[in-house]
C-alpha positions as CSV (number, residue, x, y, z in Angstrom):
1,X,85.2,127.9,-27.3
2,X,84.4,124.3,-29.1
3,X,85.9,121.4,-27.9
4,X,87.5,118.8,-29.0
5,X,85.5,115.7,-30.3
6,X,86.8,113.1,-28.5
7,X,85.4,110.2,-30.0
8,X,86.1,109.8,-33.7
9,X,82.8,109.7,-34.7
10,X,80.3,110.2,-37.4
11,X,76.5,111.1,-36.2
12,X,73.6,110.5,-38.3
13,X,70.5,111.5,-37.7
14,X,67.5,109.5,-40.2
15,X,64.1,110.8,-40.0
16,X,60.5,110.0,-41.9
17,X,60.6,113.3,-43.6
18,X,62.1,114.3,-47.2
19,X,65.2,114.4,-48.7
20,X,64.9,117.9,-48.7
21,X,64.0,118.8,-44.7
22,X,66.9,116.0,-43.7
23,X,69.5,118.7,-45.8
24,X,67.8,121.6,-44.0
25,X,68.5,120.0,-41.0
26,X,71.9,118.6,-41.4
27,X,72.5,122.7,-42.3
28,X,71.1,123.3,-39.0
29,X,73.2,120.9,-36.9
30,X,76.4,121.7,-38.4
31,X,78.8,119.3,-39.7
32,X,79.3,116.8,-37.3
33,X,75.5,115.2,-37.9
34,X,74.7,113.9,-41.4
35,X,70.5,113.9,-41.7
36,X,68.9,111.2,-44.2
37,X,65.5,110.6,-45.4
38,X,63.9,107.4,-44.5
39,X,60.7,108.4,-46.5
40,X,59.7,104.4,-47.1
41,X,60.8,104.0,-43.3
42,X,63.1,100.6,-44.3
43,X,65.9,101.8,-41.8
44,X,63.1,101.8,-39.0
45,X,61.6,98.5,-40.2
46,X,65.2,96.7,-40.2
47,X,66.5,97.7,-36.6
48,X,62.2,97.2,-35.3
49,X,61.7,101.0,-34.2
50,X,58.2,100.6,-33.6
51,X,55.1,103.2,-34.1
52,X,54.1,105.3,-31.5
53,X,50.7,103.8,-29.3
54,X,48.6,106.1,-27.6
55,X,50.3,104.9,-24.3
56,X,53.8,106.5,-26.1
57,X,51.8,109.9,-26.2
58,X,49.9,109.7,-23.2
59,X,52.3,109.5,-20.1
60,X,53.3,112.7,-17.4
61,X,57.2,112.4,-18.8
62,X,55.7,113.5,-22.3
63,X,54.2,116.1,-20.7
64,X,56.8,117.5,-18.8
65,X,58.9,117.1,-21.0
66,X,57.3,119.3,-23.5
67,X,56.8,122.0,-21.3
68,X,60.7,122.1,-20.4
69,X,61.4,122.6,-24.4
70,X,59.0,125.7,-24.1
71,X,61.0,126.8,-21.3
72,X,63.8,126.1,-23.1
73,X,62.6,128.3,-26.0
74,X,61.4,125.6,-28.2
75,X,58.5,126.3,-29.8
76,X,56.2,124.7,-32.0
77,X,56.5,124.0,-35.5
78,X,55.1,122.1,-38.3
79,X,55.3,118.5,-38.3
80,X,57.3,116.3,-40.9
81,X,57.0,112.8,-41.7
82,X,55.5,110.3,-39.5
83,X,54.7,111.4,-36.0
84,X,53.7,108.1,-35.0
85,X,57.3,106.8,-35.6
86,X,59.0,106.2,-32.5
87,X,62.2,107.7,-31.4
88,X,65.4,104.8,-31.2
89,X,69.2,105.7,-30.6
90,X,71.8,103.3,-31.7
91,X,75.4,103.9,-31.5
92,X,77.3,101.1,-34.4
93,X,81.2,101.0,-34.1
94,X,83.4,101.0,-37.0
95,X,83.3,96.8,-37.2
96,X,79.5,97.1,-37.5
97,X,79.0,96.0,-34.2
98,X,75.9,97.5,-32.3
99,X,77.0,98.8,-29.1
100,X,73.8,100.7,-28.1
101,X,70.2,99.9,-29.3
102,X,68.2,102.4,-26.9
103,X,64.1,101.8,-27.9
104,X,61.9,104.8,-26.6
105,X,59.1,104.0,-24.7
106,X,57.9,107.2,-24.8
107,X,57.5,109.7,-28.0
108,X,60.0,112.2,-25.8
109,X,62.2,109.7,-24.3
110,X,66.3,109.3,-25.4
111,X,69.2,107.5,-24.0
112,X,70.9,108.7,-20.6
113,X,73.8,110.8,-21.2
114,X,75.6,108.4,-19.3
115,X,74.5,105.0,-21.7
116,X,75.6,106.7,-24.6
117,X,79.3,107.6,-23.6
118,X,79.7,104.4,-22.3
119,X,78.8,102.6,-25.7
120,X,80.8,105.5,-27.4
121,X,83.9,104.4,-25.2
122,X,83.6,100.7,-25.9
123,X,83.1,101.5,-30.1
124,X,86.8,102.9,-30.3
């Protein structure tokens, strides 16, 4: 059974590869996550995502990490766009106000669960 969304809420998702794998995606996520193409990667340069160092590779949490995707039945695949672009989460209320600018530090690291309600709570 789905539940209800209880923020009202629009995700979107930008990535480094084509106009054509951000559709595929969106299709894949289902229509509450809208996928764009950042092909010239303006979107990254304007809210300072940075590009991945060897330090954002090399670190256990990357490792394990990975290895709980395999166990989670994520395999491998083909890379698209920039790998070296580093992962950022933002969450931007209806006013255009940032409530949440979460900065990797890591090429596997995202925002605690618990960091993003609390920005979602505070952008309605």
């Amino acid at each position: 059974m789905v539940q209800a969304n209880p923020f009202p809420l629009v995700g979107i998702a930008i990535g480094t590869g084509t106009p054509a794998e951000a559709a595929a995606a969106g299709a894949r996520y289902g229509a509450g996550l809208m996928c764009l193409a950042d092909q010239d990667q303006s979107v990254y340069r304007a809210y300072a995502v940075e590009k991945a160092t060897l330090r954002a590779y090399a670190q256990w949490s990357v490792l394990r990490d990975g290895i709980s995707a395999l166990w989670d039945g994520y395999g491998m695949s083909n890379s698209h766009g920039d790998v070296t672009q580093m992962p950022a989460t933002f969450v931007i209320d209806t006013s255009g106000v940032v409530r949440l600018a979460a900065y990797a530090q890591t090429i596997s690291e995202f925002p605690r669960e618990s960091d993003l309600l609390r920005a979602l709570k505070h952008s309605i």
